[in-house]
C-alpha positions as CSV (number, residue, x, y, z in Angstrom):
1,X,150.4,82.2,-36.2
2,X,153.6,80.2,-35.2
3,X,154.5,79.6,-31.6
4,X,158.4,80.4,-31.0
5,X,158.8,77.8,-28.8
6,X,160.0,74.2,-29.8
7,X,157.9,71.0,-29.6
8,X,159.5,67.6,-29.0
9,X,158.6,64.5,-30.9
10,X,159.1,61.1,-29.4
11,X,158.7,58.9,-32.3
12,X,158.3,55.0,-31.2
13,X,157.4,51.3,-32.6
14,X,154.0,50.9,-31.6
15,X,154.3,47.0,-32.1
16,X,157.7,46.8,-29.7
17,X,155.3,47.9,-26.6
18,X,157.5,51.2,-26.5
19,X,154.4,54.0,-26.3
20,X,154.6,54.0,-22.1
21,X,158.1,54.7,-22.3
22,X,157.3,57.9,-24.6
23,X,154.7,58.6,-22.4
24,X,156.6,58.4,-19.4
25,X,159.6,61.0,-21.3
26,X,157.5,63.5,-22.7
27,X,155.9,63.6,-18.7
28,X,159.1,64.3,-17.4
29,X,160.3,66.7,-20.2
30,X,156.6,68.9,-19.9
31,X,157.5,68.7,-16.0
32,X,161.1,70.1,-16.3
33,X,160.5,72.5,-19.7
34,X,157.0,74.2,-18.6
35,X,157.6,77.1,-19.9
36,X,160.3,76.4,-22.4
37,X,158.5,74.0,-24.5
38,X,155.3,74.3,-27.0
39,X,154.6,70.9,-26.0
40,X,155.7,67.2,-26.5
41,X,154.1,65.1,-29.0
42,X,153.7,61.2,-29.4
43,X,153.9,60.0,-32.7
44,X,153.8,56.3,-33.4
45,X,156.3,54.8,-35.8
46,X,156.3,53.2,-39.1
47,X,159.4,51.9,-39.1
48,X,160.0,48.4,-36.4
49,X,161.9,48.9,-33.6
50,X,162.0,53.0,-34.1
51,X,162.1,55.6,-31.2
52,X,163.7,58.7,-32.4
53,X,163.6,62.3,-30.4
54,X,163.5,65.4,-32.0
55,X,162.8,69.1,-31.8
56,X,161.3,71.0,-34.5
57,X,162.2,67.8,-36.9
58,X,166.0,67.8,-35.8
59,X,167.1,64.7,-34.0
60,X,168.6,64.7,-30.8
61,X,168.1,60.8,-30.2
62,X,167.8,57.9,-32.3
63,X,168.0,54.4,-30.7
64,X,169.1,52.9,-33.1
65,X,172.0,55.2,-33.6
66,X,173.0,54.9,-30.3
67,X,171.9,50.9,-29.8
68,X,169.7,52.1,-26.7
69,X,167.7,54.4,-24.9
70,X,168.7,57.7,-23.4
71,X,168.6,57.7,-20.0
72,X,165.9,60.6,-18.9
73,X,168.7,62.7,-16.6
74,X,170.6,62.4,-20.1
75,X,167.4,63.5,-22.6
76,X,166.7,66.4,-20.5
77,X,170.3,67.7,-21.0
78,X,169.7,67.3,-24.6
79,X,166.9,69.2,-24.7
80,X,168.2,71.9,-22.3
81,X,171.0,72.3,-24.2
82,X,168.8,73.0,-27.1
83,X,166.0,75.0,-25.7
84,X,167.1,76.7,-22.4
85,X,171.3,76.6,-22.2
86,X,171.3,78.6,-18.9
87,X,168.4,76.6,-17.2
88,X,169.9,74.6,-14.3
89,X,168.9,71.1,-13.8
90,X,169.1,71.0,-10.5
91,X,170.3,67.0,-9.7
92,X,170.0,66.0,-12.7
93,X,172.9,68.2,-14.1
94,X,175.4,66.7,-10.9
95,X,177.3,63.6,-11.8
96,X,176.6,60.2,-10.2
């Protein structure tokens, strides 16, 4: 049976030290999307230097795309704007 909520992939290089940082995203994306999201998975990389985040296999953040990280106030917009368009953010949806 297939869930109809999304799950979230944070793909990362293993060898570049980046699996805390995953860690630390997919903690604050279960903590904001509880009940919007299947679940967030952690998927080591193949590819140096990779750390690519998807939902349901379609990227919404690739590093090297971008030539860095997303910030976490702008990942969980990302996926917001995927997964839950009306949920409000609370501060992270005010401008600094």
């Amino acid at each position: 049976m297939k869930t109809l909520k999304p799950t979230v992939t944070i793909e990362y290089c293993p060898k570049c030290g980046w699996m805390l940082r995953a860690a630390y995203m997919a903690q604050e994306l279960l903590s904001t999307f509880t009940d919007e999201l299947n679940g967030v998975l952690l998927k080591p990389a193949e590819i140096g230097g990779a750390y690519v985040i998807s939902i349901d296999d379609v990227v919404v953040f690739d590093r090297k795309e971008k030539g860095r990280f997303p910030e976490v106030k702008e990942l969980k917009q990302l996926i917001r704007d995927i997964v839950s368009p009306e949920k409000d953010l609370g501060h992270s949806d005010r401008s600094s």
